[in-house]
N, C-alpha and C positions, 0 to 999 in steps of 0.2 A: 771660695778660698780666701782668706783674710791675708791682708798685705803685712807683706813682711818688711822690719824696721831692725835696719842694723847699727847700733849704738859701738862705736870706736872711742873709748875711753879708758884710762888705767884707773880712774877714782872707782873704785869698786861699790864704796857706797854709794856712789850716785849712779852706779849700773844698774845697780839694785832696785833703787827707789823709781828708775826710768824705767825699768822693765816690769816692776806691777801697776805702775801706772798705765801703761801703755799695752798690757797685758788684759787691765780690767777694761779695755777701750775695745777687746776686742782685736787686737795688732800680735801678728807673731813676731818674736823678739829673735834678734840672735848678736852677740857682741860679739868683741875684744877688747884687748888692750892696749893693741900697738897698731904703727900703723901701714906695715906691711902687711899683717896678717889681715887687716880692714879691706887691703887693695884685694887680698886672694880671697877673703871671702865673700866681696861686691862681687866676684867674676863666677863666683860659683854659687851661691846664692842667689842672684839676681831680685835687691831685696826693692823696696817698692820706696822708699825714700832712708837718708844714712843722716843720724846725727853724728854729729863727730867736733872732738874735743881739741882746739889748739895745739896745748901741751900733750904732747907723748913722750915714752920711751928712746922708740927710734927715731922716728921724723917728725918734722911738725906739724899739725893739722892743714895746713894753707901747702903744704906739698903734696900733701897725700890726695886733696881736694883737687890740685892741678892734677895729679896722675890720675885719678877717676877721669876728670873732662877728657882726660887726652884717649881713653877708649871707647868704641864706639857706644857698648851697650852701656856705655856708663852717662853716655853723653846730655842725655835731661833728663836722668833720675834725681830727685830733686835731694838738694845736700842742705841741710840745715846745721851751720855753726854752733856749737852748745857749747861756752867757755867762761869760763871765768875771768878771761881779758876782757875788760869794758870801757876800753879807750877809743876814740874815734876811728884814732890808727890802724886798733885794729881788725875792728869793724872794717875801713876801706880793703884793707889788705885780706880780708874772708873773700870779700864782694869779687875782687880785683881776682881773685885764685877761681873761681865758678861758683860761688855757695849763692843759694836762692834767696837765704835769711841767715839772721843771725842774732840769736839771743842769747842775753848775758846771765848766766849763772849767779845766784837760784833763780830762780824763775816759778812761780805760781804753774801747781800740774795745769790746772784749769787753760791759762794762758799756750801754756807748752802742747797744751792738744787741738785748741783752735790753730794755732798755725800748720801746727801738724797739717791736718787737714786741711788748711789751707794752699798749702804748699803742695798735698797730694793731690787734689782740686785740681790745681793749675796744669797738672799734668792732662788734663781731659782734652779733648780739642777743644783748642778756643772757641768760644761765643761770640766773641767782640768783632764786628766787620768795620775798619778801618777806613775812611776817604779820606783824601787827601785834597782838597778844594783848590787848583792854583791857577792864578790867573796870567795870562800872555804881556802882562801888562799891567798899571796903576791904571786904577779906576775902569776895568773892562765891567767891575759886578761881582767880583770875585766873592764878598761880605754877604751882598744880597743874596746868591744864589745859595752860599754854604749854610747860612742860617735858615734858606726856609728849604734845603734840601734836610736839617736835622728835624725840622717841626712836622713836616710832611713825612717823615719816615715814622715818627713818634706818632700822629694822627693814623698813618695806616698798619702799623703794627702792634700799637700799644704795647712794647718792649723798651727797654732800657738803652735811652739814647742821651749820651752828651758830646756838647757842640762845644771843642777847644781851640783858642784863639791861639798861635802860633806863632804869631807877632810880640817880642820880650817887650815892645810898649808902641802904645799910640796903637793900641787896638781898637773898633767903632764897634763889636759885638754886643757889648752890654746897654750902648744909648739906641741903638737901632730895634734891642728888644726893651726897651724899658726900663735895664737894671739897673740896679748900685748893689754892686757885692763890694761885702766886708774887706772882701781877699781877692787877690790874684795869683797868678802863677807864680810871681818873686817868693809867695807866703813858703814857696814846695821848697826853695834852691836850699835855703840851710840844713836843710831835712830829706834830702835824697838818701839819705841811706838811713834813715828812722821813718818812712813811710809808714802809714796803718791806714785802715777805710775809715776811722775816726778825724784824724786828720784832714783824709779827701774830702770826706762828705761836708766837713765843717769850711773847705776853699771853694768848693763848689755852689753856686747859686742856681736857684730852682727857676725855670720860666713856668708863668701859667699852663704851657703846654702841656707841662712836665720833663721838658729837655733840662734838664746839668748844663750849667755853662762855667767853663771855667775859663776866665777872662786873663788878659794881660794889662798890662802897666800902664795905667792912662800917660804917664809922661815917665821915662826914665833916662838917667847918663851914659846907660853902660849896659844899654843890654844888649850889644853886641857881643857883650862878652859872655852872654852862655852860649853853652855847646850843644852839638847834638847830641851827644851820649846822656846830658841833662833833660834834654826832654824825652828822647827816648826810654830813660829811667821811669818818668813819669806817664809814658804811654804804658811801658808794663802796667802798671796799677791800675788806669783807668782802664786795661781791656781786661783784668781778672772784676769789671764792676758796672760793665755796659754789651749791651750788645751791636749799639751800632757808635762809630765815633766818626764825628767829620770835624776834619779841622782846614780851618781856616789860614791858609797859609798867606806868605808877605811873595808879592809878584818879583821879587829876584830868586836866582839862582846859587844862592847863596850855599855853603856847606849846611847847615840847617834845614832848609828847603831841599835840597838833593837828598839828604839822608831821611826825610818824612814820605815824602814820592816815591823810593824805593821800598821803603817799609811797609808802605799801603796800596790801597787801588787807589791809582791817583786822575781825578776830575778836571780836565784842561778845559778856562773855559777861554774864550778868542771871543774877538767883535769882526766884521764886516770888513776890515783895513789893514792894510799894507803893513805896517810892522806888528802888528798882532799874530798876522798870519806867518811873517818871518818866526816870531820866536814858538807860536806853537808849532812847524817843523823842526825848530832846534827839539825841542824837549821830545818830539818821538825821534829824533836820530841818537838823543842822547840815551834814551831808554831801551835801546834797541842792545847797548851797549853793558848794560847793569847785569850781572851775573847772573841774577833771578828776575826774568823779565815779566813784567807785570800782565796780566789777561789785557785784551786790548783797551787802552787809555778810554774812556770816556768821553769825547769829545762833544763839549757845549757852547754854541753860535749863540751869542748874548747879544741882544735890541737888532733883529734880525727880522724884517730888512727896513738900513735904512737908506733915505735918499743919499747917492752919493756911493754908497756904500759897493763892494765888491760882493759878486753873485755868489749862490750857492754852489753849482756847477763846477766854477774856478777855483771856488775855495777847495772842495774836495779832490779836484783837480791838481792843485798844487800841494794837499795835504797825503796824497795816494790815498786818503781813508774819507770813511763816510762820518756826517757829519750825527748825533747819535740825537739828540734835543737841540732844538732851535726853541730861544725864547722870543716872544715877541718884543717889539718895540713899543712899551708903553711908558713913556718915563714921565707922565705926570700921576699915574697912578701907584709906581714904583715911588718916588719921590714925598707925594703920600704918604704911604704905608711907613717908609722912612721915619719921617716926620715925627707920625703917630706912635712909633714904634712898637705896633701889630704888626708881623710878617703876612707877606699877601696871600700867603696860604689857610690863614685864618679871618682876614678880615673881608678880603674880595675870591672866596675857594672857586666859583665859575667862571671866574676871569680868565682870558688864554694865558696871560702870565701865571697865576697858581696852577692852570691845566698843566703846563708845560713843568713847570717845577714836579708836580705830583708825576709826572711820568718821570722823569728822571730817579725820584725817591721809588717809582715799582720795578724801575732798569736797577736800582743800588740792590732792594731787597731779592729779586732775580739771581743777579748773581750771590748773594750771601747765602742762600740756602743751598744753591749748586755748590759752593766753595764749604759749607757747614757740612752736608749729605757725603761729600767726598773725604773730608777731615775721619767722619763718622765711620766708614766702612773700610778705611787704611790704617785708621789710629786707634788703637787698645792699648788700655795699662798693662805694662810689662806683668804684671798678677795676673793678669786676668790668661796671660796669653799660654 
């Protein structure tokens, strides 16, 4: 059964011209012209993604987009803005209302049907399995671990993995692998609502591995001032272009940090020591607390064990959980690999430190197919259903 595409415009001639286009694609059409009759016909149609035009008759486009969100079966049928306003403004103001995209009239058919599809795409279950790498602390390992948990997923899957630094500057991801990218994350912020995979692909730097890195700000003034809804924007994109992502996150608790943790499966890793083990109990009492509480947190004992250091027993002990990967205490081979900036999953793979890493990267891939298989057998395009 061919998905159906309902067009809410009063330009007649560009009904026209949307509808054999979109016709010869194969897509069943059905319009109007206003945009009440849009809302009753999304509820009885049930069409598989709405383009829909700013300016109408009765209401304005960015109303009628809010009252679609606000029904349930309307709720991620994917809404593509098609208008001949091509102001920033209101652009934001599409976004800001629920609309997935937004392109500015006229628009190339060629262009208007890849996002189509792209946009109907997105409706699939996601691909992309998310981590969230945070550490209890500065300097526990948090960089080392995240980076060679993205290489060792890539070496054991051979799937589409990029590894994003989370940090708006004074990131160490790119010298720890080797890089000098052209671009960083800053390159995305002007451009949060004009995204493309041309864009991505062109901020993204390739490691030999074949991991995507997309770095932060070797030095910046002000980058406390993005938000999370800025990188969240830009996580959408990277999960409709990867299937696994680990990001690297900064060891506070910041609003930044709480909003990446919730959004993903998120990787705690702790050391051996008294305030490590303090804040990794905050962060399960605070997750405990999050509306959608996450599968159980991942818990990673980093240069384990060292002299001095507090037991495993105690640790789990005081954590009421079991501890999931313990990595060994090697820090002149870590240091090393550092150095050289090869991850120790590719330069020393028999070492108990890359053993330890690769088992964490077949506990990530584990759960992502459990979490993909279950997507699979609850989730169908409303077309299909």
């Amino acid at each position: 059964m061919p998905a159906t595409i309902l067009i809410i415009d009063q330009d007649l001639d560009t009904v026209q011209n949307l509808r054999q286009t979109l016709e010869a694609e194969g897509y069943a059409v059905v319009t109007t012209v206003t945009g009440q009759a849009g809302i009753a016909l999304a509820e009885i149609n049930h069409p598989s993604l709405i383009l829909l035009e700013v300016d109408l008759p009765d209401i304005n486009g960015y109303e009628v987009c809010r009252t679609l969100r606000s029904l349930p079966a309307m709720a991620k049928v994917p809404i593509i803005i098609y208008s001949a306003r091509g102001e920033v403004a209101d652009k934001v103001a599409g976004f800001k209302a629920g609309a997935n995209d937004y392109i500015v009239k006229p628009a190339a058919a060629a262009e208007l049907i890849v996002r189509i599809n792209a946009a109907l795409r997105s409706e699939e279950p996601a691909l992309a399995y998310t981590v969230a790498v945070w550490g209890t602390k500065g300097g526990v390992g948090t960089s080392t671990i995240a980076l060679n948990l993205a290489v060792a997923l890539r070496m054991k899957t051979g799937q589409r993995v990029t590894l994003m630094d989370a940090a708006m500057w004074g990131g160490t991801l790119p010298v720890m692998l080797n890089l000098a990218p052209k671009h960083t994350i800053a390159d995305l912020l002007p451009r949060l609502y004009d995204l493309d995979s041309e864009l991505l692909a062109s901020v993204l730097a390739t490691h030999s591995s074949g991991v995507r890195v997309l770095a932060s700000e070797p030095w910046s003034q002000d980058g406390s001032m993005v938000q999370p809804s800025q990188f969240e924007r830009i996580l959408d994109w990277l999960e409709g272009a990867s299937d696994y992502i680990v990001i690297d996150t900064t060891s506070s608790l910041d609003q930044v940090a709480l909003t990446l943790l919730q959004r993903t499966e998120p990787v705690v890793v702790l050391a051996p020591e008294m305030t490590s083990l303090r804040n990794a109990r905050l962060i399960l009492s605070i997750a405990e607390t999050w509306p959608q509480k996450p599968e159980k947190l991942l818990l990673v004992l980093n240069r384990y064990p060292v002299k001095g250091g507090i037991n495993l027993k105690d640790i789990e002990n005081a954590l009421a959980a079991k501890i999931d990967v313990q990595i060994p205490n090697d820090e002149p081979l870590v240091t090393y690999s550092i150095n050289r900036g090869i991850p120790l999953v590719m330069s020393h793979p028999r070492s108990a430190v890359a053993q330890a890493f690769f088992r964490l990267a077949e506990m990530v891939r584990v759960r992502a197919e459990k979490k993909r298989q279950v997507a699979q057998a609850t989730t169908a395009p409303l077309w299909s259903r």
